[in-house]
PAGU-932473 format. One record per residue (C-alpha): residue number from 1; x, y, z; residue in three letters. Coordinates in steps of 0.05 Angstrom, whole numbers, plus 32768, in hexadecimal, padded with zeros to 4 digits. Each point is the difference from the previous one (the first is absolute). Example, Ala and Ser with C-alpha at 12.3 -4.5 7.8 and 13.67 -1.06 7.14 Angstrom:
2
[node 1 [80F6 7FA6 809C] ALA],
[node 2 [801B 8045 7FF3] SER],
This chain:
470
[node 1 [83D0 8375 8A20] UNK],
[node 2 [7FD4 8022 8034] UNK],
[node 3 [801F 804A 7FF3] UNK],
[node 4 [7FFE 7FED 7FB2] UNK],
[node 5 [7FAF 7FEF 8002] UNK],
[node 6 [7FF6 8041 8030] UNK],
[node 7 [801E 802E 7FCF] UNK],
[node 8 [7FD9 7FE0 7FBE] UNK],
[node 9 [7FC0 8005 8030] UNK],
[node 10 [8014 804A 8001] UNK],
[node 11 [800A 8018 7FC0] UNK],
[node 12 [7FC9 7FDF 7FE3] UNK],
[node 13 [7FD7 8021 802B] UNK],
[node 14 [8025 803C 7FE8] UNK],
[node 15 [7FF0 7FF5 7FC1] UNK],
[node 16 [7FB9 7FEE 8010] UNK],
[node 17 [7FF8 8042 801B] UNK],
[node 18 [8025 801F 7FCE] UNK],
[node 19 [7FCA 7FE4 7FCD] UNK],
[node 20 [7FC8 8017 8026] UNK],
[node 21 [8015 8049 8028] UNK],
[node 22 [802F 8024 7FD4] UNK],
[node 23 [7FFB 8044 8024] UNK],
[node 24 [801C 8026 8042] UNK],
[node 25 [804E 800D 7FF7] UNK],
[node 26 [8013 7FBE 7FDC] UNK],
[node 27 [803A 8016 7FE5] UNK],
[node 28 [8015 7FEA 7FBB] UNK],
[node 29 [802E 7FBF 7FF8] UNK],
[node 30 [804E 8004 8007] UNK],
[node 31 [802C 7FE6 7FD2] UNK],
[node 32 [804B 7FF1 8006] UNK],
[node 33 [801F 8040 7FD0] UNK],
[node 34 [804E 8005 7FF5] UNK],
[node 35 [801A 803C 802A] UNK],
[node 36 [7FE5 803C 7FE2] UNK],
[node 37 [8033 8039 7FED] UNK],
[node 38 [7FF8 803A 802E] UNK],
[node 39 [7FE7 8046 7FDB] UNK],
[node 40 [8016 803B 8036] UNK],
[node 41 [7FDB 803C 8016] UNK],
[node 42 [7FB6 7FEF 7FD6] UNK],
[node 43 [7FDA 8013 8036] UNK],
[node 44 [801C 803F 8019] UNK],
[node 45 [7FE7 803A 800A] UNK],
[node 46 [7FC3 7FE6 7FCB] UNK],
[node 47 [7FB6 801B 8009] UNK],
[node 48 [7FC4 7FEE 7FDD] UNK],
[node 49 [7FE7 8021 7FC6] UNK],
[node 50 [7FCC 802D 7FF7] UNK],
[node 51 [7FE8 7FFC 7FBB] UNK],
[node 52 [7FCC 8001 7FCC] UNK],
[node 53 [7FEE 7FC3 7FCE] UNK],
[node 54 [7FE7 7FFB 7FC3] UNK],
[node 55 [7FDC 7FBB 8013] UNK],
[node 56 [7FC2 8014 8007] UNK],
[node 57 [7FEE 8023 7FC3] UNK],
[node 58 [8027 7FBD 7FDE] UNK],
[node 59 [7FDB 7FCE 802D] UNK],
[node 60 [7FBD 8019 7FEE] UNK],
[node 61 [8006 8007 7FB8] UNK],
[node 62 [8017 7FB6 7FFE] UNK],
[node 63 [7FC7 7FEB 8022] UNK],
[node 64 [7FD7 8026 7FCA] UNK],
[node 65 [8023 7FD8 7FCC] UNK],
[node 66 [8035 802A 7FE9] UNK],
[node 67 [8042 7FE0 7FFD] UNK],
[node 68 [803F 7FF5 7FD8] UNK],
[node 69 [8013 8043 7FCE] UNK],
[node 70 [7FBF 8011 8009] UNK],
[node 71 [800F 8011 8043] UNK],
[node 72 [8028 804B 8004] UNK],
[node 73 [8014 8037 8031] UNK],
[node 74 [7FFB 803C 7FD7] UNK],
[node 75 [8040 8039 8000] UNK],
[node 76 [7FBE 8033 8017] UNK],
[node 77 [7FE6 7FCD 8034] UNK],
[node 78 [804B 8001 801B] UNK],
[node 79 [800E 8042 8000] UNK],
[node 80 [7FB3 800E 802C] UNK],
[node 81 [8016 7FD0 802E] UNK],
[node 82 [8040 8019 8010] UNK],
[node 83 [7FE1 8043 8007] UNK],
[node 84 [7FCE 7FE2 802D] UNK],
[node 85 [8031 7FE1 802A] UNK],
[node 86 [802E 802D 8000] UNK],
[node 87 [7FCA 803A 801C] UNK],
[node 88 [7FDB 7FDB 8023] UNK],
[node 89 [8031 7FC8 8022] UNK],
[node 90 [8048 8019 7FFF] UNK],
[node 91 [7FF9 802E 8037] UNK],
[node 92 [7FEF 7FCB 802F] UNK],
[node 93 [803A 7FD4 7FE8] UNK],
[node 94 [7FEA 7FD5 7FC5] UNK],
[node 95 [803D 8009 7FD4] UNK],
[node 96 [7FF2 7FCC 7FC6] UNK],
[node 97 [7FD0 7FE7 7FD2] UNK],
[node 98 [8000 7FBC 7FE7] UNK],
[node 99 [7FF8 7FD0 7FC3] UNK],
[node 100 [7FE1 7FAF 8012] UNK],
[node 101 [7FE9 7FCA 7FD3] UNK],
[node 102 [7FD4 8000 7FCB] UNK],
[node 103 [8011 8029 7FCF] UNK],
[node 104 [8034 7FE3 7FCD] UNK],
[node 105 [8049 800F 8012] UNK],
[node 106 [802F 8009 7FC2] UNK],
[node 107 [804E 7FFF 7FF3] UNK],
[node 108 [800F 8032 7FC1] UNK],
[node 109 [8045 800C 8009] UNK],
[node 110 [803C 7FD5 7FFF] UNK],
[node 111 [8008 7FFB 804A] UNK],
[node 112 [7FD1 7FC5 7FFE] UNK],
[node 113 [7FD9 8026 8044] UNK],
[node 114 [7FBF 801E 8005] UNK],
[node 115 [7FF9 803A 7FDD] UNK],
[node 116 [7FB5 800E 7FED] UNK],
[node 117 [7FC4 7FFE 803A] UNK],
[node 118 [7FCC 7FF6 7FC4] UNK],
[node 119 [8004 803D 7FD8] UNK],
[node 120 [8024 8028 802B] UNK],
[node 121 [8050 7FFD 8002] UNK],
[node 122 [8013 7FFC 804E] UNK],
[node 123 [8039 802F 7FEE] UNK],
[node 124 [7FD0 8034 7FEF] UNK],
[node 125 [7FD9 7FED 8048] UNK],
[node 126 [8039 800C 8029] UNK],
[node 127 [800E 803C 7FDE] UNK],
[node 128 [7FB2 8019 8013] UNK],
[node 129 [8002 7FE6 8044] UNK],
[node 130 [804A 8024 8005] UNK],
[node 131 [7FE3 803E 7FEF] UNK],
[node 132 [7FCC 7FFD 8036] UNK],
[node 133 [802A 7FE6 8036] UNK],
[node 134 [7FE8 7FC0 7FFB] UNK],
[node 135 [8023 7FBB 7FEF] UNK],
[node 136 [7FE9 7FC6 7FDB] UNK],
[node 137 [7FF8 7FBC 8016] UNK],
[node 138 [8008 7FCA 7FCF] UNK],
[node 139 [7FD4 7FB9 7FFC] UNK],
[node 140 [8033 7FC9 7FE5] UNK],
[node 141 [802B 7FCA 8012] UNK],
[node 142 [804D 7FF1 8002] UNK],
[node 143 [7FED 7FBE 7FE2] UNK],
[node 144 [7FDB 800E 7FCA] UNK],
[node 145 [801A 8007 7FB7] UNK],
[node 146 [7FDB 8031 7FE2] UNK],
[node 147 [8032 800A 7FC5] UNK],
[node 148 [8016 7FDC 7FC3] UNK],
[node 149 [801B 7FB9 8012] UNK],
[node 150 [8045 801C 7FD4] UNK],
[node 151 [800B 8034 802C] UNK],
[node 152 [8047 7FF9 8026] UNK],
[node 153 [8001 800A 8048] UNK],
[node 154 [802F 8040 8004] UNK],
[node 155 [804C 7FE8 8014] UNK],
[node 156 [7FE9 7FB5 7FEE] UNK],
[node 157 [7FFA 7FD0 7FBB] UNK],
[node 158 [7FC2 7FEC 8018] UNK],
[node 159 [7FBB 800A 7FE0] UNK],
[node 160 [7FCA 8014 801E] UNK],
[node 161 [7FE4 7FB2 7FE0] UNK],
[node 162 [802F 7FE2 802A] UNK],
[node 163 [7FE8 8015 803F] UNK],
[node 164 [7FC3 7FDC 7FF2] UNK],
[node 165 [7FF4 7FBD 8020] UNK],
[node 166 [8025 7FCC 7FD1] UNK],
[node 167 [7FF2 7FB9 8025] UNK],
[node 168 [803C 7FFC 8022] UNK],
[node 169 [7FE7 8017 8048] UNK],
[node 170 [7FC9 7FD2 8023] UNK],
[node 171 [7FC0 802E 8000] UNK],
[node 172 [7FBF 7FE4 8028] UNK],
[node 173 [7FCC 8004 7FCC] UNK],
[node 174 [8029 7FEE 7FC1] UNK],
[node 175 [7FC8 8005 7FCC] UNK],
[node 176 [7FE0 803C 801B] UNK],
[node 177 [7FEC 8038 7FD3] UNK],
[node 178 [801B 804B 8011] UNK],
[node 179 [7FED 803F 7FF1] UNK],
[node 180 [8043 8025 8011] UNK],
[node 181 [804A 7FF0 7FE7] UNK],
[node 182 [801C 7FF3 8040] UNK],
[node 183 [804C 800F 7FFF] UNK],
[node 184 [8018 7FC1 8032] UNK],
[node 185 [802B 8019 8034] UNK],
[node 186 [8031 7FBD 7FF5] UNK],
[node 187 [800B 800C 7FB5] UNK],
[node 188 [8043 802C 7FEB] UNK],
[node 189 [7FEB 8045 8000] UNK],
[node 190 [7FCB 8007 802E] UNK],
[node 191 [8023 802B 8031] UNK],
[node 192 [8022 8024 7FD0] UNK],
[node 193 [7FB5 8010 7FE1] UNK],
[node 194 [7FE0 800F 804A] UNK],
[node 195 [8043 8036 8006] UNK],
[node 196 [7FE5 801F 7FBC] UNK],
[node 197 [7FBC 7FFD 800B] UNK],
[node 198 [8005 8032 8042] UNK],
[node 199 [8038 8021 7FE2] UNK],
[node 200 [7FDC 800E 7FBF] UNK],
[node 201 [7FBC 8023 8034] UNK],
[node 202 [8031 8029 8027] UNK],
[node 203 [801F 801B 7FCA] UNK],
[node 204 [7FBB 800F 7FE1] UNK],
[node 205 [7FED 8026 8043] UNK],
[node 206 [7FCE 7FC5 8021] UNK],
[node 207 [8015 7FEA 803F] UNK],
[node 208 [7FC2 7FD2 8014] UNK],
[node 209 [7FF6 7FB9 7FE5] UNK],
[node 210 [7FBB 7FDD 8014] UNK],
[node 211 [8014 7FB6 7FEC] UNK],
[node 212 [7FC1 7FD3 7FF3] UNK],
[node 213 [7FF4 7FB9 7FFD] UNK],
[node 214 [8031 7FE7 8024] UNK],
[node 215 [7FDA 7FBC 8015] UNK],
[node 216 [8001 7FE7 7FB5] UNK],
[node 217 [804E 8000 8000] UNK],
[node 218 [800D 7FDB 8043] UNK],
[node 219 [7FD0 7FCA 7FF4] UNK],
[node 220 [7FCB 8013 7FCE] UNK],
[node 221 [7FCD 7FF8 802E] UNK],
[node 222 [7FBD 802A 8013] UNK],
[node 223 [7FCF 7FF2 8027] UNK],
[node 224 [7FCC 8022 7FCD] UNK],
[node 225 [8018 7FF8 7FBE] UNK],
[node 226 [8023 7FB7 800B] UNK],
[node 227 [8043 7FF7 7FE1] UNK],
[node 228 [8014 8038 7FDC] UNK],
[node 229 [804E 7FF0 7FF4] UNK],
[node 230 [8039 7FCE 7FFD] UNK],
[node 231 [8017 8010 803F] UNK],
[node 232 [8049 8011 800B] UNK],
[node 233 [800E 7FE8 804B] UNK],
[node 234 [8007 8019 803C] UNK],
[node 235 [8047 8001 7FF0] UNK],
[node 236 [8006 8028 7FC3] UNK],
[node 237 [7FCA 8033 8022] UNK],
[node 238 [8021 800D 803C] UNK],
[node 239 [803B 800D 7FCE] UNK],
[node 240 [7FE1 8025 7FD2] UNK],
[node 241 [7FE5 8038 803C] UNK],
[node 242 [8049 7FFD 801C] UNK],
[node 243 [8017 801E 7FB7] UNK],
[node 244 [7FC5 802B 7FFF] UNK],
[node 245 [800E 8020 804C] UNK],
[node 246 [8049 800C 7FF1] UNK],
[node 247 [7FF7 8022 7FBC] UNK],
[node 248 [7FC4 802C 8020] UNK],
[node 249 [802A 8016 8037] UNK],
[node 250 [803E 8006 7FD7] UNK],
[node 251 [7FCE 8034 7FD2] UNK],
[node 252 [7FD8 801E 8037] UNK],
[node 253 [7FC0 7FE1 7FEA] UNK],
[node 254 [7FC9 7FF0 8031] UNK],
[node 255 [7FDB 7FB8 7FE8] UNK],
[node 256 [7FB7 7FE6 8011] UNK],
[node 257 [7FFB 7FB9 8004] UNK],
[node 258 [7FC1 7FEC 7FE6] UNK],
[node 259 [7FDB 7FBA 8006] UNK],
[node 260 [802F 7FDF 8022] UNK],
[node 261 [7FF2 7FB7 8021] UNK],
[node 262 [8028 801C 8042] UNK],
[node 263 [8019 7FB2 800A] UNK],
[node 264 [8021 7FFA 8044] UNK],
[node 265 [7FE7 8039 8021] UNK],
[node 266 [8018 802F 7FC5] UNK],
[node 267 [8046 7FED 8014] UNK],
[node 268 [8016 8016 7FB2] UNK],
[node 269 [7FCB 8041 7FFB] UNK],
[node 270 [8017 8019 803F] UNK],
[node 271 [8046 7FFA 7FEC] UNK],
[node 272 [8003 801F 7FBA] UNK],
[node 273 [7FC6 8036 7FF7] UNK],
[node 274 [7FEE 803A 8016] UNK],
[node 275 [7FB9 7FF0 8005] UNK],
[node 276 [7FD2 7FCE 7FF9] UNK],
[node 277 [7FAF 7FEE 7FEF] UNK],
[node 278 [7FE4 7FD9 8042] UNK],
[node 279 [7FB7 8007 7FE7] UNK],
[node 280 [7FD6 7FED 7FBC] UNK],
[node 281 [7FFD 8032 7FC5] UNK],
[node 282 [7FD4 8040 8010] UNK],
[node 283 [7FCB 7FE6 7FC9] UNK],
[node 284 [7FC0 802A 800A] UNK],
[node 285 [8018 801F 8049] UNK],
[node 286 [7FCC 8002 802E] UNK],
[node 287 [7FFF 7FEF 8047] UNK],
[node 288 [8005 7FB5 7FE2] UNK],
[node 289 [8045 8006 7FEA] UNK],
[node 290 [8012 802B 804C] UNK],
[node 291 [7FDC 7FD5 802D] UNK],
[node 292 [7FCB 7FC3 7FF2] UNK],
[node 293 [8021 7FD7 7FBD] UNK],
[node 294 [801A 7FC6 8020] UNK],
[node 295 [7FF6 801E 8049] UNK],
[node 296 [8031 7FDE 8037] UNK],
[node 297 [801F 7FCB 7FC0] UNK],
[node 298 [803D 7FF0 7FF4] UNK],
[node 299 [802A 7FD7 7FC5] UNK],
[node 300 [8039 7FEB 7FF5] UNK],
[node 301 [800E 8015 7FAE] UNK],
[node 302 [7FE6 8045 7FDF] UNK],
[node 303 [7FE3 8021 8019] UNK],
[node 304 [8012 7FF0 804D] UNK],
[node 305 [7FBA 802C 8010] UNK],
[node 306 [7FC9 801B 7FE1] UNK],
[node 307 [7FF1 803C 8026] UNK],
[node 308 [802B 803A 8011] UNK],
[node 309 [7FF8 7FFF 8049] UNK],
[node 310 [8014 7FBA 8005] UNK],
[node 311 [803D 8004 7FD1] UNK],
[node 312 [8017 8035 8025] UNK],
[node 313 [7FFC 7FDE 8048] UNK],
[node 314 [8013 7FC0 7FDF] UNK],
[node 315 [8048 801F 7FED] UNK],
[node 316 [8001 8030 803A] UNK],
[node 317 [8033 7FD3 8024] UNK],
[node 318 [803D 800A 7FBF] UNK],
[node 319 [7FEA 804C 7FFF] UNK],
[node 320 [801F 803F 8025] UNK],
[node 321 [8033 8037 7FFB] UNK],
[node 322 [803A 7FE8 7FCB] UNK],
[node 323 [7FDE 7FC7 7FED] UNK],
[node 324 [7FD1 7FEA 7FC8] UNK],
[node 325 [7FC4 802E 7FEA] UNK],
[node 326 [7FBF 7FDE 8004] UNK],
[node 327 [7FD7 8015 7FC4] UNK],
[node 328 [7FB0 7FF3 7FFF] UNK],
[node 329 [7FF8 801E 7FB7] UNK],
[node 330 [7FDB 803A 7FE8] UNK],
[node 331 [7FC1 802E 801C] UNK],
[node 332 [7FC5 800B 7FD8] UNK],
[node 333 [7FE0 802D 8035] UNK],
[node 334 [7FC7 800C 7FD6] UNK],
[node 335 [7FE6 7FB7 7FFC] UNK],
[node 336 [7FF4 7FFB 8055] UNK],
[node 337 [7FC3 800F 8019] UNK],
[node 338 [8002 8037 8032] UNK],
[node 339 [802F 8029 8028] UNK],
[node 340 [8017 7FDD 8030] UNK],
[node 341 [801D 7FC2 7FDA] UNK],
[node 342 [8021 8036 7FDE] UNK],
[node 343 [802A 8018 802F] UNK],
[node 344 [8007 7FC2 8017] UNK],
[node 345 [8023 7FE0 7FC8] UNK],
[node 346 [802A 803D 8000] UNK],
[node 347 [8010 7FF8 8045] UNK],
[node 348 [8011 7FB3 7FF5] UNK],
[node 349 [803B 8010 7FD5] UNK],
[node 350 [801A 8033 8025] UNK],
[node 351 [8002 7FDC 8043] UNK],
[node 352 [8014 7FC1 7FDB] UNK],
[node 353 [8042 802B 7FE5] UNK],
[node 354 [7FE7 7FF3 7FBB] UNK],
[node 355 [7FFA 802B 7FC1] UNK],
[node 356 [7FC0 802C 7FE7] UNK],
[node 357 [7FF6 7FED 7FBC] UNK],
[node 358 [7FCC 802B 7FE0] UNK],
[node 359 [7FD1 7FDE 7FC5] UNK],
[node 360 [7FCA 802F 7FFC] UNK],
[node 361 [8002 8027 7FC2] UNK],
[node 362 [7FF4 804D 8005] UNK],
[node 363 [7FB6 7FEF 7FE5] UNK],
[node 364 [7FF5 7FC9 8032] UNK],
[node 365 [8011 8020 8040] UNK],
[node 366 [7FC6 8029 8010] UNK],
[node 367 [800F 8021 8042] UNK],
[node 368 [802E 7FD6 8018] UNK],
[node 369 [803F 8013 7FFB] UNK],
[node 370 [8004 801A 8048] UNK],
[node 371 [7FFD 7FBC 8012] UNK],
[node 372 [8050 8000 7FE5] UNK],
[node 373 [801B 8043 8016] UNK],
[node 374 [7FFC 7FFA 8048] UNK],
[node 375 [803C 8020 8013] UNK],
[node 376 [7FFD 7FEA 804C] UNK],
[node 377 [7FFD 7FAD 7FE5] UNK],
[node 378 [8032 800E 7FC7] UNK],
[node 379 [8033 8021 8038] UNK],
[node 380 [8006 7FAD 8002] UNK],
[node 381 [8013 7FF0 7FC2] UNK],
[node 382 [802F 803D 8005] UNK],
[node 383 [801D 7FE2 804A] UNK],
[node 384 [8006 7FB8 7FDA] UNK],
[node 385 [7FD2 7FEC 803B] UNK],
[node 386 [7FF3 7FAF 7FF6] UNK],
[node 387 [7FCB 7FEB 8036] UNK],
[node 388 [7FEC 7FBF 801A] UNK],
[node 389 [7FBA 7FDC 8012] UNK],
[node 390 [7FFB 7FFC 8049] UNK],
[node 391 [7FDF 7FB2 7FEF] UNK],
[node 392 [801B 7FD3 7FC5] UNK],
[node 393 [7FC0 7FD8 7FFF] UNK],
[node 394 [7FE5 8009 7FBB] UNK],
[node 395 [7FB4 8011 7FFB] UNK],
[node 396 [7FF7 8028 8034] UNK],
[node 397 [7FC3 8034 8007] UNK],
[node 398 [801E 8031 8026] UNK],
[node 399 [804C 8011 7FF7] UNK],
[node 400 [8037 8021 8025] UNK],
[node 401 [8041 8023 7FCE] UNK],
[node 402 [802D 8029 8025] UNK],
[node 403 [8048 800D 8000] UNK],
[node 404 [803F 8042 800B] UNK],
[node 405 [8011 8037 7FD7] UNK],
[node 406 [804C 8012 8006] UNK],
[node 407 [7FF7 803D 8032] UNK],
[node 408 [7FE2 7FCB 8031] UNK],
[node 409 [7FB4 800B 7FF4] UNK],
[node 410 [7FD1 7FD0 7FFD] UNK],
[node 411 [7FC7 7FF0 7FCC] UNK],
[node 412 [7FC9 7FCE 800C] UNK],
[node 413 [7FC8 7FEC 7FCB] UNK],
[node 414 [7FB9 7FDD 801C] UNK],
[node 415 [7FE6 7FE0 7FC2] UNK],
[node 416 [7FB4 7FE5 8003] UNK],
[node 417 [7FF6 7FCD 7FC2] UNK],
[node 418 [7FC5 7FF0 8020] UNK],
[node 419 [7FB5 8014 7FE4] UNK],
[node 420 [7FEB 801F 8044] UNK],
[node 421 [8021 8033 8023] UNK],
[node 422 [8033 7FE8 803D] UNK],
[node 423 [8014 801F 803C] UNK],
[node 424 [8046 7FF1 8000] UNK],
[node 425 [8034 800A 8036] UNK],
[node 426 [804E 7FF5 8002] UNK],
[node 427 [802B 8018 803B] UNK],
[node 428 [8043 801A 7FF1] UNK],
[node 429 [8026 7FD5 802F] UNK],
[node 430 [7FED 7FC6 7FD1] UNK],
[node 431 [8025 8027 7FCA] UNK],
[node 432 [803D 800D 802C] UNK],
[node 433 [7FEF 8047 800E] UNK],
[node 434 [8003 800F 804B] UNK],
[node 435 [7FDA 803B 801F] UNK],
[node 436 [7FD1 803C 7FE3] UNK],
[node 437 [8004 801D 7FB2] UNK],
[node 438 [7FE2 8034 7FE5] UNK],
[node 439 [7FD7 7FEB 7FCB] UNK],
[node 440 [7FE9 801D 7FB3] UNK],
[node 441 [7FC8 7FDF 7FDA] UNK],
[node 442 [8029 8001 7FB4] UNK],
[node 443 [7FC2 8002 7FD4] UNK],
[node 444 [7FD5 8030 802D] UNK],
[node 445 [803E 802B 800A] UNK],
[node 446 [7FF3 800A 8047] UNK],
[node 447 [802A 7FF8 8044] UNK],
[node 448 [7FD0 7FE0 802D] UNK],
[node 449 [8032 7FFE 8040] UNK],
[node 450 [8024 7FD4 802B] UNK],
[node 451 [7FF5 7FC3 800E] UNK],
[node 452 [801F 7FAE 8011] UNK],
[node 453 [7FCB 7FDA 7FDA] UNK],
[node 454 [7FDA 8009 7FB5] UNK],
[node 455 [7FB4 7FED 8000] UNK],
[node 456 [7FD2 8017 7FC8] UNK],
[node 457 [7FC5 7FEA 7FE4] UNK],
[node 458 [8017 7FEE 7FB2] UNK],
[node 459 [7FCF 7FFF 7FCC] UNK],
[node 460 [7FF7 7FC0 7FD1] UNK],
[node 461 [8038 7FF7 7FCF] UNK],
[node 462 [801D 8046 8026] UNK],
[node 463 [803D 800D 8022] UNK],
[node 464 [8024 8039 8036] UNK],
[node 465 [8046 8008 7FFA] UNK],
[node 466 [801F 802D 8030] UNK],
[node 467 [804B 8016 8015] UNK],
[node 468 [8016 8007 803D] UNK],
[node 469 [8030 8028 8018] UNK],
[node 470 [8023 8015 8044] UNK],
């Protein structure tokens, strides 16, 4: 009875200080999950992208009130921005250009698939970016029907109808209203559909599948917008991904998990994509969404953090070489206020082993596109460099990233989120390095010689990231 009162003692006050603290590396909840099939080889040999987005020009013309059909990417807008990109970007390694939310996406052929980005057929868009060496990344999602509910899933009898939820699953919000046709992995034909779905994009030339809203199928649940869907289960979502990882990789298609709950410590994300959002939609960038929304918070539904240097230390710990990419969403360089938080939010997703994914529009980015064509930081994303945070303590001021390239040298990032400048110091014994390295400053492009230790006086919201070598 003793050891029976102890333990209730202890998880209510668990719970109480669940209720009250919910921040610093509490982990999402577990739950029990059948044994989950075993997709081989995702993670090999994958690097993050380096890409540009069409989300800002989208994101700001919603918030001017345009939405719906009204909302278009013109064939001329499309064929300036791959131009752009393709000029300006390519030659430092951003190979693709990308569609997102937004605009409406239409199925006009009897595939039942995607087949119109608003106006524009993404045929014709892969056939523009293949022209300027450039591939296109696709916005949509294995599970939604985008076709007519008649359709037949190729090699099936079943109709695209039947895919739909029918009452004969349990969902967790039964009379919630939905915005997408969610095909339910349990019903007959779902895996068959997933198979065509990344079938049909391969064969159309797309090899990159950003997959939003992820949250509203497992439980229907977010922590903005309330309950937004019936909820499928854990179950059926960890199912569901396990079709979707197995028909990507079958198709060599790379997929972006997007607003995903991460339940027990992203046991199912980590498994089944190739990358995953740890941090809150972009929104109006800023040095908001890299460092102070939210600062040193954590939760335990969508989004998991708020700010891009906390998702990304949050997640550090399921990160690394053949393992799951962390994402922290797009760059609007043009929206921060000075130099130094841009490089810094460059930096961040380099050191963090996570894409650069560019939303400024050729009209927006004023002079900063040197900000993402420093060749001596993208020799990371080249290397497939993932680094680590010397502290996982969320919120800190001053932060240490560092980590090694394959040929054995080192790279180690001082970040000041502070709004002073720091003198910050780190010795390279705490790293694991042992004895003197030369060292080169790689935004000032300068060796500044050998030494065991790093101290430099970082600016507010500034950074030094240097490599050292032997």
């Amino acid at each position: 009875m003793k050891k029976i009162l102890l333990l209730s003692i202890g998880l209510i006050a668990t719970l109480l200080s669940a209720c009250s603290n919910d921040i610093e590396m509490r982990y999402p909840p577990k739950y029990e999950l059948p044994e989950l099939p075993v997709v081989e080889g995702i993670h090999e040999g994958q690097k993050a992208p380096l890409y540009w987005s069409i989300y800002e020009y989208a994101y700001e013309l919603e918030r001017a009130g345009v939405s719906g059909n009204d909302m278009d990417f013109t064939e001329a807008q499309w064929d300036e921005v791959i131009d752009w990109v393709a000029t300006n970007l390519k030659p430092y390694g951003y190979d693709m250009v990308c569609t997102d939310g937004f605009i409406s996406m239409q199925a006009n052929d009897a595939s039942g698939y995607m087949t119109h980005y608003g106006s524009v057929a993404l045929k014709d868009l892969v056939a523009k970016c293949k022209a300027r060496g450039l591939r296109l990344g696709v916005y949509d999602n294995p599970l939604w029907i985008h076709g007519s509910l008649d359709t037949k899933v190729e090699g099936t009898d079943v109709t695209f109808g039947q895919l739909l939820y029918n009452g004969s699953t349990t969902v967790m919000n039964p009379n919630a209203k939905e915005i997408f046709n969610w095909a339910v992995a349990e019903n007959p034909g779902c895996e068959e559909f997933i198979d065509g779905f990344f079938k049909y994009y391969k064969e159309l030339g797309v090899d990159f599948i950003r997959m939003d809203f992820l949250s509203w199928y497992e439980d229907g649940k977010d922590r903005y917008a309330g309950i937004q869907g019936r909820g499928y289960g854990r179950e059926s979502y960890a199912r569901a991904l396990a079709y979707i990882a197995a028909s990507a990789k079958k198709y060599g298609v790379f997929t972006s998990l997007v607003m995903p709950h991460m339940y027990d410590d992203a046991v199912v994300e980590a498994k089944y994509g190739n990358m995953v959002r740890i941090v809150a939609d972009t929104g109006t960038g800023t040095w908001w969404h890299c460092s102070a929304q939210d600062k040193g918070k954590s939760y335990t539904t969508w989004p998991n953090c708020m700010n891009q240097f906390d998702g990304f230390k949050y997640w550090s710990h399921i990160a690394g070489r053949d393992k799951v990419i962390l994402d922290g969403d797009f760059l609007r360089l043009n929206t921060f206020d000075n130099d130094n938080e841009r490089q810094t939010v460059v930096s961040l997703q380099l050191l963090a082993g996570g894409p650069v994914a560019v939303a400024d529009q050729p009209s927006s980015i004023g002079d900063n596109l040197k900000f993402y064509t420093n060749s001596e930081l993208l020799a990371l994303n080249a290397d497939g460099f993932v680094g680590k945070p010397l502290s996982d303590k969320l919120g800190d001021n001053n932060e240490v990233w560092y980590g090694q390239m394959k040929n054995g040298d080192w790279v180690v990032g001082l970040f000041n989120r502070d709004e002073n400048t720091a003198t910050m110091t780190v010795d390279f014994s705490q790293l694991g390095i042992s004895g003197e390295m030369n060292v080169r400053d790689l935004w000032k492009h300068v060796d500044e010689g050998k030494a065991s230790s790093l101290t430099a006086n970082v600016p507010a919201h500034g950074c030094k990231i240097v490599k050292l070598t032997k």
